[in-house]
C-alpha positions, 0 to 999 in steps of 0.5 A: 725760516722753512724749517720753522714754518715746517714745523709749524705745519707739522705741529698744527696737524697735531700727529701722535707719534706713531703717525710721525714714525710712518710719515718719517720712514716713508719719507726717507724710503722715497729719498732713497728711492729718488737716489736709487732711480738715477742714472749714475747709480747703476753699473750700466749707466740706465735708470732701474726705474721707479718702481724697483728703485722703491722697491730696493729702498724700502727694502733697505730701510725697512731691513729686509734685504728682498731683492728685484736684481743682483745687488752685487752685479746691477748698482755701482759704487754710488748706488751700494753707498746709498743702500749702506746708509739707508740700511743703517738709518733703517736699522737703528730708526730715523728718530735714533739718527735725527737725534745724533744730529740734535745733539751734536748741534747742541739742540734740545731734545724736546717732550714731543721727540722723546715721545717718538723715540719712545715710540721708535724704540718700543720703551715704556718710559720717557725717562732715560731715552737720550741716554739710551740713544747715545748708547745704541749708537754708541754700541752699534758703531762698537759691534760693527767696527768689531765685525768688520774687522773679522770679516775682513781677515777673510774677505780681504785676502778674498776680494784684495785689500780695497774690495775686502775692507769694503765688503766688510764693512757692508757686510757687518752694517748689513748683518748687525742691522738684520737687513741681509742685502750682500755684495758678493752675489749668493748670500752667504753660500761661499762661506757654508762652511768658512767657521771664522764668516759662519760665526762673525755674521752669526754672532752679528746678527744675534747681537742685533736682535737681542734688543738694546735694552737686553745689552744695558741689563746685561752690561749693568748686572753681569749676572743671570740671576740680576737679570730683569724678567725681559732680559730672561724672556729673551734670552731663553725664548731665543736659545730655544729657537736657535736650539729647535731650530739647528736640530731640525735644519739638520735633521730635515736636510742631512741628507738632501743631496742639494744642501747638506747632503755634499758637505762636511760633517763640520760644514753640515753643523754649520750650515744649520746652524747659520740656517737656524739663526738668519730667519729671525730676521737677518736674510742671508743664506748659506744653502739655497732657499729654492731647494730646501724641503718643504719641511725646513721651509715651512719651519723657516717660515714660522721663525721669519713671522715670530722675528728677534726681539724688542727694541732691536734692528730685527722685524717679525711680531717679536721673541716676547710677543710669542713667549707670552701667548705661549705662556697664556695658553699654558696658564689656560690649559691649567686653568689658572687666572694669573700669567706666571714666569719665573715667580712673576705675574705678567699683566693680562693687558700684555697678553691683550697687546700679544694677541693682537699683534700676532692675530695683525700679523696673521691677517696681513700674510693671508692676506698679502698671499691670497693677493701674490697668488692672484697677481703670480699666478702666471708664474711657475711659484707655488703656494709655499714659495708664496707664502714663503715671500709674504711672510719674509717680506712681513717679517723683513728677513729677505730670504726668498724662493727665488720669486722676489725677481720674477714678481709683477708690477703689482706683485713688487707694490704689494710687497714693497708695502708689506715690508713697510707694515711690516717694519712698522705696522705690529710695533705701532699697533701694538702701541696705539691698542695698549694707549687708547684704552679707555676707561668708562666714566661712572660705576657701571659694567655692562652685564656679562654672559658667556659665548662657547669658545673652542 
């Protein structure tokens, strides 16, 4: 009878379905956070608090992986358990998760929750979805049993069979689902040049930000030539990235005495690499952030804001996002009407919905950095090592120039929402410009004259 007077309830507020999205992550952030808060989630036995326990949840859910304390040394089994399954429903969506219990009741899925689904996955479809839900779950569980089972060819003759087993199976969860939270203490700096974690965790977070909908097309056509445009897009965007990327950490930091100046030639390639790869939007490290050249951060920075791609566990305003704007600009600079990619015109309504999640994204990190510079400004942080953290708390990647720990109360607010926006706020948006497009009724436009741009 309560869950049917909730739903009532919920049905008489009338919510759209972006509205549901933000309502049910906060909803699941503030359970975690009530978990997260109690004693007996902590090694030391003593409450973290409520504003770090929200902090740790959000980021969690959110997938981002910033941290106020070592989540390795301070949380207990219990508490590491929680963080586990919060990152897991973060990453796969809520919706994903409420459905899975649907339908092993035997429950119905109805038109307003395959809306939200649509909505959660980034889909422009309703046909189809509850087949695509048991299919992301499906591959999911596949690739992180697979991970797992590598990581612990390494970990177990590590850390012994019980922490070994577990390490890996935390560690596969946490880089399929882009989240980048560790249980070993430094990310990934143990294993800088260990090739078999290097290539797992790698391979695992690749696979998660590529999107469900670029396994399907590839599963269904084997092919490059039968690819869907989408599919194309993706994946030569995101070689693009990891290719840029690998060349430039490597060139930045080859001979930077406190990163890859000391290692190997193989662990130098390597370590930038991995490096290139974790921005976009994964969050593990393998050489310290805090000690990177500006260079390497700065480019760091602007792959954590451009993210992995649709429909996928990574954040950041999306691989195709910057792919079409770049393609608008080159068909501006050659003074052509039409959006062109291979042999196909792609809408100008696109291009719209592209400019305006990256110009949202753009205001809420100058924003978020103009506020962090007030409130840390008793802190020994730069101005990069600021914008560094509000555009990985945007993006949900995780890294951090060792400033997440030394934040203000109302530092920690202000990035715990940000994380949230983050994890939300540029899909949603992008979603509610592109549908409360209105037509004008009656056969009249308002007379056009033209304003100097640039």
């Amino acid at each position: 009878m309560i869950t049917i007077n909730s739903n009532k309830k919920l049905n008489q507020l009338k919510l759209n379905p972006a509205q549901i999205l933000v309502l049910g992550f906060a909803g699941l952030i503030l359970i975690g956070a009530t978990l997260l808060n109690l004693p007996f989630a902590t090694q030391s036995g003593k409450s973290i608090g409520f504003i770090d326990s929200l902090f740790t949840s959000s980021s969690a859910v959110c997938v981002t992986g910033l941290v106020v304390v070592n989540t390795a040394e301070y949380w207990n089994t219990f508490g590491k358990v929680v963080i586990l399954i919060l990152i897991q429903i973060g990453g796969l969506g809520f919706m994903t998760m409420a459905t899975l219990v649907a339908m092993l009741l035997g429950k119905k899925i109805t038109l307003k929750e395959r809306l939200i689904i649509q909505e959660e996955l980034n889909q422009f479809s309703l046909s189809g979805l509850v087949k695509l839900i048991k299919y992301v779950i499906i591959s999911t569980f596949i690739f992180e049993g697979i991970g797992a089972i590598i990581l612990a060819t390494r970990f177990i003759p590590k850390y012994g069979y019980l922490q070994g087993i577990g390490f890996s199976i935390f560690h596969s969860i946490s880089a399929f689902c882009n989240a980048g939270f560790d249980l070993i203490g430094s990310s990934m700096e143990p294993f800088v040049d260990d090739i078999v974690v290097n290539l797992a965790i790698g391979f695992l977070v690749i696979i998660g930000g590529l999107g469900y909908t670029v396994y399907i097309d590839i599963t269904n056509n084997k092919k490059f030539k039968q690819f869907s445009l989408h599919t194309k897009f993706v994946l030569m965007i995101s070689g693009v990235l990891l290719l840029f990327g690998f060349l430039f950490v490597l060139i930045f930091e080859y001979g930077n005495p406190e990163t890859l100046g000391q290692l190997s030639f193989k662990g130098k390639v390597l370590a930038s690499w991995f490096q290139s790869l974790v921005p976009r939007t994964a969050g593990f490290n393998s050489i310290n952030m805090a000690l990177v050249t500006d260079a390497t951060a700065f480019l760091i920075i602007i792959f954590m804001f451009i993210g992995g791609s649709p429909s996928s566990t990574a954040g950041g305003i999306k691989t195709t996002t910057a792919g079409a704007l770049a393609l608008g600009m080159v068909a501006v600079i050659r003074g052509r009407d039409d959006v062109e990619f291979m042999k196909k015109r792609i809408p100008n309504d696109l291009i719209f919905r592209a400019l305006a999640v990256i110009g949202i994204g753009f205001g809420i990190i100058i924003l978020v950095t103009m506020i962090l510079s007030i409130t840390e400004a008793r802190s020994k942080a730069s101005f990069l090592d600021i914008l560094f953290e509000a555009t990985s708390a945007f993006g949900t990647v995780g890294l951090s120039r060792g400033v997440t720990p030394n934040l203000s109360i109302l530092g920690r607010l202000v990035v715990t929402l940000t994380m949230f926006v983050g994890r939300l706020g540029p899909l949603t948006m992008a979603f509610a410009f592109a549908k409360k497009k209105k037509h004008k009724k009656g056969n009249y436009r308002y007379p056009e004259e033209r304003i100097l741009v640039g």
